[in-house]
mmJSON file of the N, C-alpha and C atoms, coordinates in Angstrom:
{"data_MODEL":{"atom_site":{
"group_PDB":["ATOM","ATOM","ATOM","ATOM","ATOM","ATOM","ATOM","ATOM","ATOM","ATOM","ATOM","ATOM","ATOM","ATOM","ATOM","ATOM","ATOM","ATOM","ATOM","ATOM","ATOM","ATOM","ATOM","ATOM","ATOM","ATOM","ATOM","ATOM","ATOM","ATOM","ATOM","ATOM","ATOM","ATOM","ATOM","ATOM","ATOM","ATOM","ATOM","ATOM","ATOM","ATOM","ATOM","ATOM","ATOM","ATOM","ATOM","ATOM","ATOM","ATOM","ATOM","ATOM","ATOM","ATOM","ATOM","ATOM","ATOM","ATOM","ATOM","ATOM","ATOM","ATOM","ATOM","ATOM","ATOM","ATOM","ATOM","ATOM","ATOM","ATOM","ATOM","ATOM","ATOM","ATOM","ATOM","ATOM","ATOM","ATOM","ATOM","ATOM","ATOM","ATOM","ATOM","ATOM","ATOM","ATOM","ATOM","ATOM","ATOM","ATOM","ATOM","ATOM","ATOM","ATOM","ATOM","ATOM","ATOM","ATOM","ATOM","ATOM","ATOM","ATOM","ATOM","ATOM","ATOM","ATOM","ATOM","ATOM","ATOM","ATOM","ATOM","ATOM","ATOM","ATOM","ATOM","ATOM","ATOM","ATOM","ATOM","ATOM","ATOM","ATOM","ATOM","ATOM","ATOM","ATOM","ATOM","ATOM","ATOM","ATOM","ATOM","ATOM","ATOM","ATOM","ATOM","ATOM","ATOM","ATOM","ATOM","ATOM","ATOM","ATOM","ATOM","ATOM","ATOM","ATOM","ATOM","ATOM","ATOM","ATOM","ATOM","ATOM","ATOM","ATOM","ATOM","ATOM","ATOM","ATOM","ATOM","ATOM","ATOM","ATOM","ATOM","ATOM","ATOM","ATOM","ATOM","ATOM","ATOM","ATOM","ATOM","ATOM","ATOM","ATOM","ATOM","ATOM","ATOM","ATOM","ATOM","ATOM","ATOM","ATOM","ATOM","ATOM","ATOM","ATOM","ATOM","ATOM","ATOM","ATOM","ATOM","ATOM"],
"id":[1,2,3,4,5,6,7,8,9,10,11,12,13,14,15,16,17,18,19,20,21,22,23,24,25,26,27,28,29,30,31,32,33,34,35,36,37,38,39,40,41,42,43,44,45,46,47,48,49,50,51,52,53,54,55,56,57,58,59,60,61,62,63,64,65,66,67,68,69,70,71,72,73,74,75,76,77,78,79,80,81,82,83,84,85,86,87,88,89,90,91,92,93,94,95,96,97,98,99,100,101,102,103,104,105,106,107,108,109,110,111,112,113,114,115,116,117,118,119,120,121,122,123,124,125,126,127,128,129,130,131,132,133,134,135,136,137,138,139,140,141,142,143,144,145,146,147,148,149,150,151,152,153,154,155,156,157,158,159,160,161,162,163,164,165,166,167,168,169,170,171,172,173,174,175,176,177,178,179,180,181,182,183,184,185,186,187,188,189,190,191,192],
"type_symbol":["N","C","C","N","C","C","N","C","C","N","C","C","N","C","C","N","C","C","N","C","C","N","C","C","N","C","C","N","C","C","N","C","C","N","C","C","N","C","C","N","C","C","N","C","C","N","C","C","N","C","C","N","C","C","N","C","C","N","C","C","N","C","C","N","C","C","N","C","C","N","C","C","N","C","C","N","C","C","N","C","C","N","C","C","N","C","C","N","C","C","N","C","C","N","C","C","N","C","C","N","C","C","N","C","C","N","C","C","N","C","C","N","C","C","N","C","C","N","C","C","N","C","C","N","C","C","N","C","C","N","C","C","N","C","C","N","C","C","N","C","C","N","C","C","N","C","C","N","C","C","N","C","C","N","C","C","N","C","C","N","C","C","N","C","C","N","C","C","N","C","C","N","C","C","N","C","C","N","C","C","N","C","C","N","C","C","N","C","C","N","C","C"],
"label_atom_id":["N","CA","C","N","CA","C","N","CA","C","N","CA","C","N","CA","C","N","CA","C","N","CA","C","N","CA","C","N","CA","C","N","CA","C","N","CA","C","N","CA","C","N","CA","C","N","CA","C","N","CA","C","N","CA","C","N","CA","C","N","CA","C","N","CA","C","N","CA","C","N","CA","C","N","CA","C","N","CA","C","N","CA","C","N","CA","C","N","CA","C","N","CA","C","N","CA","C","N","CA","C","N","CA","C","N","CA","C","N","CA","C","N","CA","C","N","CA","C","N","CA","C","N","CA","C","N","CA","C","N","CA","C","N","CA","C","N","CA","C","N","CA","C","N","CA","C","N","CA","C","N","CA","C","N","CA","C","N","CA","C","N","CA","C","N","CA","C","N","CA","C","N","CA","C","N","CA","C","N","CA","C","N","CA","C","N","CA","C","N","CA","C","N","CA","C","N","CA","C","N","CA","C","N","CA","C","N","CA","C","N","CA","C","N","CA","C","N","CA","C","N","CA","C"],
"label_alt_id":[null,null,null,null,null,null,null,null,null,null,null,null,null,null,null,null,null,null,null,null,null,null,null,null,null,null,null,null,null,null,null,null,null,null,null,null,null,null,null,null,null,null,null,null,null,null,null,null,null,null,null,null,null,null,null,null,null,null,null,null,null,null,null,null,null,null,null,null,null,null,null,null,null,null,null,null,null,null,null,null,null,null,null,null,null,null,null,null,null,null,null,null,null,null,null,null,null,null,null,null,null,null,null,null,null,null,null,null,null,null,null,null,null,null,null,null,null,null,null,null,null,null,null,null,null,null,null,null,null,null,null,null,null,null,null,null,null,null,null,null,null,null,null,null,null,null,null,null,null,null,null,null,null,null,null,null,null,null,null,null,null,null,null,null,null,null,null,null,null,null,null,null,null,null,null,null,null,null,null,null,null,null,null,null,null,null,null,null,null,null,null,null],
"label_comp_id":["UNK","UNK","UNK","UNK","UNK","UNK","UNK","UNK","UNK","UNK","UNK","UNK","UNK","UNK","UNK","UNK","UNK","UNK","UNK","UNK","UNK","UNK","UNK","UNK","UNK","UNK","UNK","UNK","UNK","UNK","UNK","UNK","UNK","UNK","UNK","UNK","UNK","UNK","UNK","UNK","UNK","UNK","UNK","UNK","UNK","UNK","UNK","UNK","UNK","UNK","UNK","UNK","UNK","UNK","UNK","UNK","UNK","UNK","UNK","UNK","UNK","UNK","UNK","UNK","UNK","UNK","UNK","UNK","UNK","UNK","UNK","UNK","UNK","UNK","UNK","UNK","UNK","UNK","UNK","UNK","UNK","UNK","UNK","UNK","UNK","UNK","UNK","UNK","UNK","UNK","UNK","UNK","UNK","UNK","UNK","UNK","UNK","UNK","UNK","UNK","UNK","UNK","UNK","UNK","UNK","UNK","UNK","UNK","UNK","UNK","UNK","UNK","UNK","UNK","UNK","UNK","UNK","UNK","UNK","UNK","UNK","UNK","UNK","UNK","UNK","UNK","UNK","UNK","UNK","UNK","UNK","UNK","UNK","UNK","UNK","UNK","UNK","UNK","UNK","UNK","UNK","UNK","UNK","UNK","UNK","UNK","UNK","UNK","UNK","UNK","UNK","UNK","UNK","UNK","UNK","UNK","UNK","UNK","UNK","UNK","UNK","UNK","UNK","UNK","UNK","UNK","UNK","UNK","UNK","UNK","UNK","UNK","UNK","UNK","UNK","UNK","UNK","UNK","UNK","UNK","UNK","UNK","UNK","UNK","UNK","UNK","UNK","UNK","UNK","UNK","UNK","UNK"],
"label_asym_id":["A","A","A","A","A","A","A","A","A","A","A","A","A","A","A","A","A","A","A","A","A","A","A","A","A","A","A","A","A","A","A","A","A","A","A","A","A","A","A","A","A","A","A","A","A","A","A","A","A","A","A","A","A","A","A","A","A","A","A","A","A","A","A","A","A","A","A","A","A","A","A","A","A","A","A","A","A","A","A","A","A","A","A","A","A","A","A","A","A","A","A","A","A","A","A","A","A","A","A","A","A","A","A","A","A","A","A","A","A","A","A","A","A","A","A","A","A","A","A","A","A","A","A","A","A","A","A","A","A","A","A","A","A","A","A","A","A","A","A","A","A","A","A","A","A","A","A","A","A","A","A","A","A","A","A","A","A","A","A","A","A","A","A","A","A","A","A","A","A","A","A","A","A","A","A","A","A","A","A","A","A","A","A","A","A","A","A","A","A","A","A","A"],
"label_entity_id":["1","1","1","1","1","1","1","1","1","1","1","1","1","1","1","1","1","1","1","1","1","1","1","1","1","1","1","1","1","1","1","1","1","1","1","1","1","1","1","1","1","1","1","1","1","1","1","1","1","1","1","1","1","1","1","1","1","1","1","1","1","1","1","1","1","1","1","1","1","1","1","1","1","1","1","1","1","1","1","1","1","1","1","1","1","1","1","1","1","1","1","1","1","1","1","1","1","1","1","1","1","1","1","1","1","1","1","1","1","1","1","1","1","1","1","1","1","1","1","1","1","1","1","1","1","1","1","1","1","1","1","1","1","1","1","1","1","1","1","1","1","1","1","1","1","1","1","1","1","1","1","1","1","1","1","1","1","1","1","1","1","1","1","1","1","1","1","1","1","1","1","1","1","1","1","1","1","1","1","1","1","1","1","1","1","1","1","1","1","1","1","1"],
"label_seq_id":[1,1,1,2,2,2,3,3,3,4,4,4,5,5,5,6,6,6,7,7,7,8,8,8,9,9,9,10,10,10,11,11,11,12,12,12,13,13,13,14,14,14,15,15,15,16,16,16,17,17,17,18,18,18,19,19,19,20,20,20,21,21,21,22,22,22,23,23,23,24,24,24,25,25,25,26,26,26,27,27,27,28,28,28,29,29,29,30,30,30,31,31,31,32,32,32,33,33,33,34,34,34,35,35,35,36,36,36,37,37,37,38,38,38,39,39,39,40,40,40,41,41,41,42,42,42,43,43,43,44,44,44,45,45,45,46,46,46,47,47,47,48,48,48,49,49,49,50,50,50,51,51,51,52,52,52,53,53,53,54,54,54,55,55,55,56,56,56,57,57,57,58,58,58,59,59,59,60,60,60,61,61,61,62,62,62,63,63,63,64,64,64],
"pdbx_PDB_ins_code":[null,null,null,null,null,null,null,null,null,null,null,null,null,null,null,null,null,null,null,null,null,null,null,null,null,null,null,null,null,null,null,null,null,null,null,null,null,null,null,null,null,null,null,null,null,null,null,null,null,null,null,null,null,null,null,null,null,null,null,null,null,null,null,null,null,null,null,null,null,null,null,null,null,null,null,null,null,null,null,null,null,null,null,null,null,null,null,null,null,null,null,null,null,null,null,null,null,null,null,null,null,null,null,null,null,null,null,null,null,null,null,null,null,null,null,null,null,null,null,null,null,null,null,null,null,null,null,null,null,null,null,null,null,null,null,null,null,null,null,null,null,null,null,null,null,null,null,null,null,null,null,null,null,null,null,null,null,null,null,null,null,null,null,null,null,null,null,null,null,null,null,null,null,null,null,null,null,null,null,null,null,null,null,null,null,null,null,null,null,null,null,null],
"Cartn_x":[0.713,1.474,0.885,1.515,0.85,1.669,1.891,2.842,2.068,2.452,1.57,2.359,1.819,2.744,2.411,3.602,4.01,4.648,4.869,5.754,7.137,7.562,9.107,9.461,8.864,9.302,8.342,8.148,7.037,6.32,5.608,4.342,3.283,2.469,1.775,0.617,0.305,-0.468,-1.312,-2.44,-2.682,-1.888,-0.647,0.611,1.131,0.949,1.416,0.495,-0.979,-1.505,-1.026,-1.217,-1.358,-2.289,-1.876,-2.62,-2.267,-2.851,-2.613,-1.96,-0.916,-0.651,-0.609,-0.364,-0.473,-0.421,-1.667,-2.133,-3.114,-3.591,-3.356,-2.788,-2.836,-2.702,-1.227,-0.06,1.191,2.111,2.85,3.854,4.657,5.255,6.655,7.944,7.825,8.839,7.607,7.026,6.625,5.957,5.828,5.978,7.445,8.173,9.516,9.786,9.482,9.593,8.947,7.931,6.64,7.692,7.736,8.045,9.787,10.651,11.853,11.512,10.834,10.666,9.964,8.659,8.188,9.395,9.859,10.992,12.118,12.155,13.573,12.578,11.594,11.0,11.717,12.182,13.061,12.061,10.294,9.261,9.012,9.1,8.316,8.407,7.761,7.404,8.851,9.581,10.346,9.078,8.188,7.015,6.986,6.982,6.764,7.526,7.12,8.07,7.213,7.791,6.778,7.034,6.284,6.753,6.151,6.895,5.866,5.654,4.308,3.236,2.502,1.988,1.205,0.077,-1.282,-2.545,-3.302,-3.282,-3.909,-3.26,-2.253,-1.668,-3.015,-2.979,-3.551,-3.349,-3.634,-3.123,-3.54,-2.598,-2.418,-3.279,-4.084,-4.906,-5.032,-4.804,-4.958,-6.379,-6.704,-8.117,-7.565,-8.016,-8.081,-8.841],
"Cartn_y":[-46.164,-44.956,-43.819,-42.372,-41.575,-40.313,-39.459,-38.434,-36.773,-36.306,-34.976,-33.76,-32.417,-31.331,-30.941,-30.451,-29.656,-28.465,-27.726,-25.951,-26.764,-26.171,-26.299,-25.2,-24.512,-23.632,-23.83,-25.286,-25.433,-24.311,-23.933,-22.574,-23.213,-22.612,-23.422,-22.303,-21.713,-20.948,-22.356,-20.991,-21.801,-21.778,-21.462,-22.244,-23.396,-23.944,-24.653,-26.679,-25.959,-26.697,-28.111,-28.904,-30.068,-30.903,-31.642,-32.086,-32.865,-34.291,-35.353,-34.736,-34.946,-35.021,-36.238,-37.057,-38.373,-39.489,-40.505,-41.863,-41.459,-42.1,-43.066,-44.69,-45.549,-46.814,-46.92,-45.847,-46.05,-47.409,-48.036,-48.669,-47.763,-48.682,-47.335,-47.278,-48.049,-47.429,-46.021,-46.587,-45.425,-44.562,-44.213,-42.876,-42.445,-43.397,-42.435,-42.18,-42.607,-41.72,-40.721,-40.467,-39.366,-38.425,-38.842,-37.594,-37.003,-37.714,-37.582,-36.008,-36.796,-35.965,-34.774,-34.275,-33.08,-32.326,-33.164,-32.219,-31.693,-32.179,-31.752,-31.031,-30.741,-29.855,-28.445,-27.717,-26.336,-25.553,-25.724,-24.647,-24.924,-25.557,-25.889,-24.833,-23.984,-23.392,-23.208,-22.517,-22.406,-22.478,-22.587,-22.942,-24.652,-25.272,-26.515,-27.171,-28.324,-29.897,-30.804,-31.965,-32.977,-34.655,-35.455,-36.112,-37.889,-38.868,-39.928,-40.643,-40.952,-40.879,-42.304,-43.057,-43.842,-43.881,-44.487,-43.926,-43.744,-43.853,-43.64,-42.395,-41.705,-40.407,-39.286,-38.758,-37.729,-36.212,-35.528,-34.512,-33.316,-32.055,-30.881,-29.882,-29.694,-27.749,-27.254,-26.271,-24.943,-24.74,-24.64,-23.996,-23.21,-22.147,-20.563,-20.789],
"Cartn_z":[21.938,22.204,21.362,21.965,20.86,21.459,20.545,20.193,20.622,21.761,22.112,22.026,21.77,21.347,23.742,23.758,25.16,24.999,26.089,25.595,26.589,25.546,24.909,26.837,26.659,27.9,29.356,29.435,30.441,31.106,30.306,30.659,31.66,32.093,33.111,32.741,31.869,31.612,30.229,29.788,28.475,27.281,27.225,26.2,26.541,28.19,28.08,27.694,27.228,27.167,26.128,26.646,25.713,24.803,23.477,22.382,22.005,21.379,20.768,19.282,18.22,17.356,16.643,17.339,16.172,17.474,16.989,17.237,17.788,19.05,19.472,19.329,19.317,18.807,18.186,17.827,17.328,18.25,17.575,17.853,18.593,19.91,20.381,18.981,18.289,17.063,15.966,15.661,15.195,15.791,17.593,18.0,17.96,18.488,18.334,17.126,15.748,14.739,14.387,14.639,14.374,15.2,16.909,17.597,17.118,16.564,16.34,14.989,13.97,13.142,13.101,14.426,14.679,15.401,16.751,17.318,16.042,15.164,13.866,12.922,13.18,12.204,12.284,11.133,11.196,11.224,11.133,10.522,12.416,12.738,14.688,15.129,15.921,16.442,17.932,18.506,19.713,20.922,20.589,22.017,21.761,20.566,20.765,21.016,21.646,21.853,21.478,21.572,21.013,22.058,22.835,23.937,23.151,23.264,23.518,24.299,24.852,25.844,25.618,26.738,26.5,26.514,25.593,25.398,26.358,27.631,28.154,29.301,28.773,29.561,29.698,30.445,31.188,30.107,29.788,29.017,30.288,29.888,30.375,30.076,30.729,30.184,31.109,30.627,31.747,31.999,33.568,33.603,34.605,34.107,35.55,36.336],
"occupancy":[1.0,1.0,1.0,1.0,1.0,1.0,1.0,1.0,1.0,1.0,1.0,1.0,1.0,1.0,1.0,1.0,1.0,1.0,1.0,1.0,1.0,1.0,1.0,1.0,1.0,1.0,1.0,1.0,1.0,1.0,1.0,1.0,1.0,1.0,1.0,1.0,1.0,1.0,1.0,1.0,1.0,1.0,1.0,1.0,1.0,1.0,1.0,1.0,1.0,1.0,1.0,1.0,1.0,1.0,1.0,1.0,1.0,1.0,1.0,1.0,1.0,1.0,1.0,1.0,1.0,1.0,1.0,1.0,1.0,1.0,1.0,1.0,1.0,1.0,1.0,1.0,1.0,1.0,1.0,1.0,1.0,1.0,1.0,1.0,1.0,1.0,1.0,1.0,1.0,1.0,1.0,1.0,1.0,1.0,1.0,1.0,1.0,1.0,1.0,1.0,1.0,1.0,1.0,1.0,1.0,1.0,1.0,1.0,1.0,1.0,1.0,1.0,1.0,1.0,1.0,1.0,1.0,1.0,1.0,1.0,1.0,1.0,1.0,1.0,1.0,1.0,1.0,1.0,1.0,1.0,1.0,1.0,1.0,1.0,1.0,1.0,1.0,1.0,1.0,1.0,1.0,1.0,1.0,1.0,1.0,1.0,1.0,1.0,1.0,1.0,1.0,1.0,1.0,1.0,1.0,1.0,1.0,1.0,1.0,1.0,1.0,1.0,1.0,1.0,1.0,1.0,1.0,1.0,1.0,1.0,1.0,1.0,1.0,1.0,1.0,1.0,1.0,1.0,1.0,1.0,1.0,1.0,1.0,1.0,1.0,1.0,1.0,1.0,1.0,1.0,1.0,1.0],
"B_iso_or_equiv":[0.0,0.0,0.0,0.0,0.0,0.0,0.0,0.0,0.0,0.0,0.0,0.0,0.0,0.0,0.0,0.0,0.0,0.0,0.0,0.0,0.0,0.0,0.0,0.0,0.0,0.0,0.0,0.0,0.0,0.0,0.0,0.0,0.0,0.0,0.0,0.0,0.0,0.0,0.0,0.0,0.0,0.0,0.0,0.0,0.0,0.0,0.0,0.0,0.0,0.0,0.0,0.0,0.0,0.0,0.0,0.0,0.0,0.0,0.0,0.0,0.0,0.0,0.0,0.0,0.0,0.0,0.0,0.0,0.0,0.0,0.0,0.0,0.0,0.0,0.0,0.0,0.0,0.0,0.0,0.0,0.0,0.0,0.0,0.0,0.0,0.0,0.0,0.0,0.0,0.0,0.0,0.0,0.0,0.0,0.0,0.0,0.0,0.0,0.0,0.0,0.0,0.0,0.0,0.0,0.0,0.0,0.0,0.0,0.0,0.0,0.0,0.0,0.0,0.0,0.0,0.0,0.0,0.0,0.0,0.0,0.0,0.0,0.0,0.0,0.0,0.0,0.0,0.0,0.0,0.0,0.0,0.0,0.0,0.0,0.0,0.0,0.0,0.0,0.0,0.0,0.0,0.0,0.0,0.0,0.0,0.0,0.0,0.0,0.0,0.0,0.0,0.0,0.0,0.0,0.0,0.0,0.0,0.0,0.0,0.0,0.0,0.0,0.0,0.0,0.0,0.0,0.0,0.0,0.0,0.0,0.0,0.0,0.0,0.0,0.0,0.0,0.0,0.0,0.0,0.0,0.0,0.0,0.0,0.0,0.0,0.0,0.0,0.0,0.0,0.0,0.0,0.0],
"pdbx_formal_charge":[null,null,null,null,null,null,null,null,null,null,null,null,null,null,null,null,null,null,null,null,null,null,null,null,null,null,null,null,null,null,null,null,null,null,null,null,null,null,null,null,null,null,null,null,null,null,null,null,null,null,null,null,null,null,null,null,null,null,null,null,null,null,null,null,null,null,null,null,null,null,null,null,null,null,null,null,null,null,null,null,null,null,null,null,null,null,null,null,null,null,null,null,null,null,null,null,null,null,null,null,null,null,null,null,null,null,null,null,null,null,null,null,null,null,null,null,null,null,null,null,null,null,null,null,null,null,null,null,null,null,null,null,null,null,null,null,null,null,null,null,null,null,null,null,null,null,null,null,null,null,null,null,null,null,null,null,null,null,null,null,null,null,null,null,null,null,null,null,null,null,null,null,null,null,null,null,null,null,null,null,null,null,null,null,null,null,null,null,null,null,null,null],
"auth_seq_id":[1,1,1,2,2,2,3,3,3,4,4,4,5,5,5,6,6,6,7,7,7,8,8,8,9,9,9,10,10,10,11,11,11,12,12,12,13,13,13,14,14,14,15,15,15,16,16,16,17,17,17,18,18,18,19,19,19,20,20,20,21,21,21,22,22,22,23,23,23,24,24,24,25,25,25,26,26,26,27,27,27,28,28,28,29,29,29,30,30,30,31,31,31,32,32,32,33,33,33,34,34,34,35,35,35,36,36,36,37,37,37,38,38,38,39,39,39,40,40,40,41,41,41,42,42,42,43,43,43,44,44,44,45,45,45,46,46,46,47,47,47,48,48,48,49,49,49,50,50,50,51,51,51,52,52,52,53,53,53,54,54,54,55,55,55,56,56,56,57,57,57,58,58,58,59,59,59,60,60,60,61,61,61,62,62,62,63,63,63,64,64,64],
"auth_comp_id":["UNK","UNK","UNK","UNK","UNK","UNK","UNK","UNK","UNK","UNK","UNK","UNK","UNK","UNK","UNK","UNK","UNK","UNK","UNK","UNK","UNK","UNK","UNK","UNK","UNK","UNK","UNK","UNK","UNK","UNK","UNK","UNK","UNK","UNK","UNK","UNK","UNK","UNK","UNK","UNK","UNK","UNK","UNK","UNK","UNK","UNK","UNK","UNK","UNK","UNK","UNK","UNK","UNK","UNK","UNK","UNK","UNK","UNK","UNK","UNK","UNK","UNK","UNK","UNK","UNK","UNK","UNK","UNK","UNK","UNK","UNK","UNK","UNK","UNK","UNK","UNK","UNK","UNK","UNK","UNK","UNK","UNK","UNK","UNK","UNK","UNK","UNK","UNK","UNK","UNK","UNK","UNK","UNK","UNK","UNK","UNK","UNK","UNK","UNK","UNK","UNK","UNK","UNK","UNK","UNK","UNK","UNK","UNK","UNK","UNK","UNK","UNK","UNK","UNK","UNK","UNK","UNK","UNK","UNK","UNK","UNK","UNK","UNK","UNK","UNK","UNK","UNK","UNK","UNK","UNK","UNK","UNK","UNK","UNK","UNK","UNK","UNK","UNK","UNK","UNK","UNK","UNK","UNK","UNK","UNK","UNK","UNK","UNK","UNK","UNK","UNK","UNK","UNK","UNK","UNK","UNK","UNK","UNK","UNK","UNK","UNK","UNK","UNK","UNK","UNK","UNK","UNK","UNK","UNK","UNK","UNK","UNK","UNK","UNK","UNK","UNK","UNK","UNK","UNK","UNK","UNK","UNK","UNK","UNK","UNK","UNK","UNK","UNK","UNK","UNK","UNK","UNK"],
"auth_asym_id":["A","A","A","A","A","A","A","A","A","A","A","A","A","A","A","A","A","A","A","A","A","A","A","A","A","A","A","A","A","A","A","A","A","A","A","A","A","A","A","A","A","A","A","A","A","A","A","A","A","A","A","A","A","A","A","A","A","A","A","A","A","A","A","A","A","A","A","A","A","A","A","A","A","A","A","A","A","A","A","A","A","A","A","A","A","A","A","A","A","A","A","A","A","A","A","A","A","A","A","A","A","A","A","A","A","A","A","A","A","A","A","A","A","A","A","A","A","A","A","A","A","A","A","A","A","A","A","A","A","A","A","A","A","A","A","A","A","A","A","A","A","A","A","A","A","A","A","A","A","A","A","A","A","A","A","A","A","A","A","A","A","A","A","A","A","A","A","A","A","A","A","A","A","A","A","A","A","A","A","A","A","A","A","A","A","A","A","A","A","A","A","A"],
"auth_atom_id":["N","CA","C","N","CA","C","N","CA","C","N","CA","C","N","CA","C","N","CA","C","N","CA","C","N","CA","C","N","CA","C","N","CA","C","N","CA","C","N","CA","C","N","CA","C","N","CA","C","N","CA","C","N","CA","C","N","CA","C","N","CA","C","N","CA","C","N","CA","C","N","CA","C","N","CA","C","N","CA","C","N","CA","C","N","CA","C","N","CA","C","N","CA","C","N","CA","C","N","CA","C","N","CA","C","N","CA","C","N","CA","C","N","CA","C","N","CA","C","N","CA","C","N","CA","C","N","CA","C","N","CA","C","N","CA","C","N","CA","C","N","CA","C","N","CA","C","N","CA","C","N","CA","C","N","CA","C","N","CA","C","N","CA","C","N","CA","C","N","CA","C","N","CA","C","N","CA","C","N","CA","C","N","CA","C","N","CA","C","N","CA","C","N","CA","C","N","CA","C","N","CA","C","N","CA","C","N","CA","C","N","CA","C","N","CA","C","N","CA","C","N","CA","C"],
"pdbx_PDB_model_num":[1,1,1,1,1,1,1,1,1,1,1,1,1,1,1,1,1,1,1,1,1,1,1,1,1,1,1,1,1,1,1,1,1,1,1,1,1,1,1,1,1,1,1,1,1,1,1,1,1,1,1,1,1,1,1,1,1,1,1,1,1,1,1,1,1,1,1,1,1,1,1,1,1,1,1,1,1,1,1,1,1,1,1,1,1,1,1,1,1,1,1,1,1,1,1,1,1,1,1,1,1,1,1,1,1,1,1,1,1,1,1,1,1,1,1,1,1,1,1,1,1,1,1,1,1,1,1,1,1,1,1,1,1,1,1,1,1,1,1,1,1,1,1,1,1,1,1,1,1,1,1,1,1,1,1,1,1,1,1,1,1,1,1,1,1,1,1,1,1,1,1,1,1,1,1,1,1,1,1,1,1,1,1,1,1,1,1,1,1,1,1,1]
}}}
């Protein structure tokens, strides 16, 4: 499993691009802790979210 940042406001532009933050290779207990504790971050950003994903998910970018 592994823990990716997404927009909080599904943008479909390049904000709404996506990024690995932590693993690959996590346990589903310790993605859901990684991701529990970025989503409760008070410094996070209102564009971010944080999802967990299995390693071999597809990620999001914008190409024009």
């Amino acid at each position: 499993m592994k823990v990716i940042r997404v927009s909080n406001y599904d943008h479909e532009d390049w904000q709404g691009d996506q990024y690995v933050v932590a693993g690959p290779g996590l346990s589903p207990e310790q993605a859901k802790v990684e991701c529990e504790l970025r989503c409760g971050d008070r410094r996070r950003s209102g564009e971010d979210w944080y999802r967990v994903v299995p390693d071999d998910y597809k990620l999001f970018k914008f190409a024009p």
